[in-house]
C-alpha positions in Angstrom: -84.0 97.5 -13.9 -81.7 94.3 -14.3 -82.3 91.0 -15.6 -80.9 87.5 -14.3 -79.0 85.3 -16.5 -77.9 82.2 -15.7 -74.6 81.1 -17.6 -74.1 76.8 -17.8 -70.9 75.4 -18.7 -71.9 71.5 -20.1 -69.5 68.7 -21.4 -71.0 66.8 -23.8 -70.7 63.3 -25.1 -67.8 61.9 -27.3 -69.9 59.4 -29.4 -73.1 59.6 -31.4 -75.6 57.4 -30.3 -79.6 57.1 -30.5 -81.4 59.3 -27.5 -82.4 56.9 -24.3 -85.6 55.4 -23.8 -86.5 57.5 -20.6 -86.8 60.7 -23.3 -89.7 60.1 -25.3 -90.1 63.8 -26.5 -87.0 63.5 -29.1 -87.4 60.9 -32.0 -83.9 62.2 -34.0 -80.1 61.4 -33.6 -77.6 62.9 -30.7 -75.2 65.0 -32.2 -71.8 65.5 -30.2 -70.7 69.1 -29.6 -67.6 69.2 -32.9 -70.9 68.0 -35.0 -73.2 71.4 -34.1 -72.5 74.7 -36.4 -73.8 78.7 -35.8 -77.3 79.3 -35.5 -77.9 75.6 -35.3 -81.5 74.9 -34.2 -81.9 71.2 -35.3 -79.3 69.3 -33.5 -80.3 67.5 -30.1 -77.2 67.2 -27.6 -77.0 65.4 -24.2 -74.6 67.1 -21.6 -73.9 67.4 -18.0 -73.5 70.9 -16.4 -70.8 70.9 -14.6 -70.8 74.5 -13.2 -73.5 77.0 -13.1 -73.3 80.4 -12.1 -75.7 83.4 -12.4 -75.1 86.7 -13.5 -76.5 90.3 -13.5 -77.3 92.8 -16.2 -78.7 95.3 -17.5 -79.7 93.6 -21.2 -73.5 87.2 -21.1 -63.3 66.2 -23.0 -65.4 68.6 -25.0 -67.3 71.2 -23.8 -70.1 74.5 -24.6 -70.9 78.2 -22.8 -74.6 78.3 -22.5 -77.0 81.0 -21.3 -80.4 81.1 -20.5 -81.8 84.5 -20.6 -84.4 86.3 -17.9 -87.1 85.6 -20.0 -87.4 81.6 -20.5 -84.8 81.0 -17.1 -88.3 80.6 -15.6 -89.3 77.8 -17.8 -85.8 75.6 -17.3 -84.8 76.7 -13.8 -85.9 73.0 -12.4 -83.6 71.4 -15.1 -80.6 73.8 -14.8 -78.8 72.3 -11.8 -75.1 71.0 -11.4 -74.2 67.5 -12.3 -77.9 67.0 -14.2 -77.5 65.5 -17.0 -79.7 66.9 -19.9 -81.0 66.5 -23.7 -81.1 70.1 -25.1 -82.9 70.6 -28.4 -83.8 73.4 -30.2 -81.5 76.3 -29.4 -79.4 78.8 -31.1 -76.1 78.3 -31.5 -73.9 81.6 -31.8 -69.9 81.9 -32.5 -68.1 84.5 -33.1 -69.3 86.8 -29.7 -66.8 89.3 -28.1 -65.8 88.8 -24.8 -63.7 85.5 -23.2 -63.8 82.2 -24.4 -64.5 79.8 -22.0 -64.4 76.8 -23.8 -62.8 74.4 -27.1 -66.0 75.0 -28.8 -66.2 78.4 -30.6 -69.8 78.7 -30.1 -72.4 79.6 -27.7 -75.8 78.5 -27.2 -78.5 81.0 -26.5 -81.9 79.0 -24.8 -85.3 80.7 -26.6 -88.6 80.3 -25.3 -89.1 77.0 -27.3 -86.0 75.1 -26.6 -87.0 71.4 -25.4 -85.2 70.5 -22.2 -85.0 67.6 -20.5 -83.4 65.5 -17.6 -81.9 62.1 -18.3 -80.3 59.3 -16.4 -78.1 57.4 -18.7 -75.3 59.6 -19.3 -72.1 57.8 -18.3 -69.2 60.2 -17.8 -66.2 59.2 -15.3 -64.9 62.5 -16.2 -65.3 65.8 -13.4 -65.1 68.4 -16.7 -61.3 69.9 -15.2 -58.9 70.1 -18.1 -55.7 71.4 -15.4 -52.9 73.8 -17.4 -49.8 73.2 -17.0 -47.6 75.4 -14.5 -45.2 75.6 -17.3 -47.5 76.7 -19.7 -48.2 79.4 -17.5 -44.4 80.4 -16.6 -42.8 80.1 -19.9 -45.8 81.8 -22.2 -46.4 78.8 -24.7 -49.6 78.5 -23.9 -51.1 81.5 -21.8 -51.7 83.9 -24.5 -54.4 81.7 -26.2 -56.0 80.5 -23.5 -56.5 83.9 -21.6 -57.8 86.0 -24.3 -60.1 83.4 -25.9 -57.9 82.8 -29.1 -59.5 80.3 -32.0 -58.0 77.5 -30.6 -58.5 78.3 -26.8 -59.5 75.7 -24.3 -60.8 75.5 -20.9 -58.4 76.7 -18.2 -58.4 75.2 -15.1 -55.5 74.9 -12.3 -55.2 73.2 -8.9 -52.2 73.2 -6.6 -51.2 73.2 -2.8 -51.0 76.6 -0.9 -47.2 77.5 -0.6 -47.3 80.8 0.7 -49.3 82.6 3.6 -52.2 84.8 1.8 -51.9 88.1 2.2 -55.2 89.9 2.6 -55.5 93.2 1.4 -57.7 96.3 -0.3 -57.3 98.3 -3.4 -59.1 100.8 -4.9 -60.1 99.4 -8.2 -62.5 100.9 -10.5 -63.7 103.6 -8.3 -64.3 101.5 -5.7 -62.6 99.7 -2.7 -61.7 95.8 -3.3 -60.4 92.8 -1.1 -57.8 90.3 -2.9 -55.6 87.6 -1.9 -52.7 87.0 -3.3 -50.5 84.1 -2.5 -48.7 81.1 -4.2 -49.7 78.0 -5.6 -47.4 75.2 -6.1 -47.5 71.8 -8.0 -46.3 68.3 -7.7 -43.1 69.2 -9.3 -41.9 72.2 -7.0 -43.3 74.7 -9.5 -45.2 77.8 -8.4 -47.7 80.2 -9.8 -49.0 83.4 -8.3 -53.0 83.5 -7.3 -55.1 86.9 -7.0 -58.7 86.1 -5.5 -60.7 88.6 -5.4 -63.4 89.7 -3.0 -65.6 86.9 -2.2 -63.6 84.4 -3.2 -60.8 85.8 -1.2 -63.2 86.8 1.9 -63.9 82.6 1.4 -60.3 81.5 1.7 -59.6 84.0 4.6 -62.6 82.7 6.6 -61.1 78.8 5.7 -57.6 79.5 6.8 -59.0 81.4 10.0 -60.1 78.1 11.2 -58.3 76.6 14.0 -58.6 73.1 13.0 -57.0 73.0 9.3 -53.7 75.4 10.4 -51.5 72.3 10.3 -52.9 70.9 7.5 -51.8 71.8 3.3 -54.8 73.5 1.7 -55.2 72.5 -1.8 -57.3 74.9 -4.3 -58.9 73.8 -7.4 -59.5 77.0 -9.8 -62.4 76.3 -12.4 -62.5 78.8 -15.4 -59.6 80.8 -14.3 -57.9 83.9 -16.0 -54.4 84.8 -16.9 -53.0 88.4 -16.2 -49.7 89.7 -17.2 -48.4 92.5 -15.4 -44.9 93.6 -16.9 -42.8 90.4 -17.2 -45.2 88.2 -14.5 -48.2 86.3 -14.6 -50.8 85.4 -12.8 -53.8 83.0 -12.1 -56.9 85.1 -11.2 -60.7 85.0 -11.5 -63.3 86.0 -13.9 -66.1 88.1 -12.1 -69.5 85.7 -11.6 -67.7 82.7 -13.2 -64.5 81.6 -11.8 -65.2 78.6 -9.2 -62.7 78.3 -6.4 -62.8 75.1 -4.6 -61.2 75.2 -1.4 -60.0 71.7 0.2 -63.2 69.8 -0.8 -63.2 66.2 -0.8 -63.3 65.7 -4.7 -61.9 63.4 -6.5 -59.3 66.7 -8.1 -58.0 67.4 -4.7 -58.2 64.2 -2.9 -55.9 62.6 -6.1 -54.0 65.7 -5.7 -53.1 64.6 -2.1 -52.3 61.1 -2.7 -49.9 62.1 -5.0 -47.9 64.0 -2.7 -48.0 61.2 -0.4 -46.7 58.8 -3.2 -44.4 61.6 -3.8 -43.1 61.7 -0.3 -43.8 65.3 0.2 -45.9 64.3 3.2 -42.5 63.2 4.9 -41.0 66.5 5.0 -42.1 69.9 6.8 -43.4 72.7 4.3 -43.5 76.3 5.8 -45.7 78.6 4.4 -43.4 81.6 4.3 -44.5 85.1 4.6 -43.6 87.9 1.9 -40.7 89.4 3.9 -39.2 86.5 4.2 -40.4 85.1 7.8 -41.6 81.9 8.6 -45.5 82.5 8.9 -46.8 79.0 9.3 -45.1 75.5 9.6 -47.3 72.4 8.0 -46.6 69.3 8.1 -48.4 67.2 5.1 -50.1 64.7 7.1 -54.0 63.8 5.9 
């Protein structure tokens, strides 16, 4: 029978400072995230989640991976929801783990049945938690390797870009099974483009989006949290990690609505961009007006 897990991804503060007066239940120091060590079970951070996925299995600025097992997600589900900012205390801190790297920090924090938990008000942070790659990190390798295969040194990965190419919808058989991706272009501010591969739901969700009558003269900009690097022979590729990758499609955030405004300061809004199909044919004309 499977288990739920839910998996946090938290920034936490830059300075040390003492804890606020609306938490009564911790009486010792704030440690910032460079401060806590493996197996740590004494420090006290505050952090705000800023994503939060769930996963399941069978038995998974600056900035931490957290899980909270089955068996005390009961007792912190209230407090385990984006943009809360918490005070954690008590947990065990972990580094070393195979798998992906999702963060700067080398560590992980495990939640136990005793870990203190608890919601706070005062945290000021202007900052969303996006840390965008380059597109010529991506394109000329100086950076890719490390941050796709969770290297000492690897950070958080995340890119955003305009829709420059008509998505082309299709299945594979992949791992015994049938799969839906979406593969298309991104490109930034400088005329530089990446390829994208979404798969399944995430590409089902961008279909469904671009479907829509009322957005097919519009640009589409994407913002992809905790996104993976493939390489297949001499190319690369943005894609998504299965249950974690978020792919925001258009929203009005601050990412994409700065995103926007650029291109308008940019003057890209004066000129007609056609999303061009993969043979070669004009599939879509947009013209960048918001």
């Amino acid at each position: 029978m499977s288990n739920s897990n839910t998996k946090i991804f938290l920034q936490g503060r830059r300075k040390k400072q003492k804890h606020s007066s609306l938490t009564p239940m911790f009486n010792f120091d704030i440690s910032y995230l460079d401060e806590i060590t493996n197996n740590e079970e004494c420090s006290t951070i505050k952090v705000k989640i800023i994503h939060l996925w769930k996963t399941t299995s069978t038995l998974w600025g600056n900035k931490i991976h957290a899980c909270a097992n089955h068996y005390v997600l009961k007792l912190c589900r209230p407090m385990l929801k984006k943009d809360n900012c918490t005070l954690l205390s008590n947990f065990n801190l972990y580094t070393g783990l195979e798998g992906m790297q999702l963060t700067n920090h080398v560590g992980k924090i495990y939640f136990k049945n005793n870990t203190s938990i608890s919601v706070v008000q005062d945290f000021n942070c202007a900052h969303d938690g996006f840390e965008f790659i380059e597109y010529r990190d991506i394109i000329t390798e100086e950076k890719y390797n490390k941050l796709a295969f969770g290297m000492n040194d690897a950070q958080n990965y995340d890119i955003i870009g305009l829709i420059s190419s008509k998505p082309k919808l299709k299945a594979i058989y992949y791992r015994k099974k049938t799969t839906i991706i979406s593969e298309f272009k991104l490109q930034n501010l400088n005329g530089d483009e990446v390829n994208v591969t979404l798969w399944e739901d995430n590409a089902d969700r961008l279909d469904n989006y671009l479907s829509q009558e009322y957005i097919q003269n519009e640009p589409v900009v994407l913002v992809i949290q905790l996104a993976k690097i493939n390489t297949w022979g001499n190319e690369h590729e943005v894609s998504t990690i299965p249950f974690c990758t978020n792919v925001i499609i258009n929203e009005n955030i601050p990412a994409i609505t700065s995103f926007k405004q650029r291109l308008l300061d940019k003057k890209i809004c004066n000129t007609k961009s056609r999303i061009v199909d993969q043979d070669g044919s004009i599939a879509n004309e947009v013209f960048l007006n918001f």
